[in-house]
Phi, psi and omega in degrees: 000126186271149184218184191223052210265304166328301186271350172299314224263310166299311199300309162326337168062042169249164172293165180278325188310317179305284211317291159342235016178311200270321154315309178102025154205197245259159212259342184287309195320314189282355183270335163295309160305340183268319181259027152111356177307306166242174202213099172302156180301203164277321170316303176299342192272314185283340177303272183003312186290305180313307159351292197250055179008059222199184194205135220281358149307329180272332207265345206222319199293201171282332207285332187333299188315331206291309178267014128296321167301313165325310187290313205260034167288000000 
C-alpha cells in the first residue's frame, strides 16, 4: 500500500528505528510498513502518523501525494 511514511520521516530527520522504538514495535515492522509491505493496524497507523506530526490521511489516504508537496515547500 503507498503511503508517504519515508518523506515525513526524512523531512523530520528521524530513523525507521526511532519511530519503531516509540511506537512500539520492531524496526523489521516499521520498515515493512514504510515500504508498502505491510498494512499496520489502525492503532499503529495512527501512532505512527502522531510521530510524524501528520494525520494517517496524509499519510496513507488520496492526500498522500499532497505532503510531499507540502513537505518540500
Amino acid at each position: 500500500m503507498k503511503n508517504k511514511i519515508r518523506d515525513a520521516r526524512l523531512y523530520h530527520g528521524m530513523s525507521q528505528r526511532e519511530i519503531a522504538r516509540n511506537v512500539g514495535i520492531s524496526s523489521t515492522a516499521m520498515s515493512a510498513i514504510e515500504r508498502g509491505e505491510h498494512i499496520p493496524s489502525a492503532v499503529t497507523a495512527i501512532l505512527i502518523a502522531r510521530e510524524l506530526r501528520t494525520t494517517v490521511e496524509r499519510l496513507w489516504g488520496e492526500a498522500a501525494d499532497e505532503v510531499t508537496r507540502e513537505l518540500y515547500r
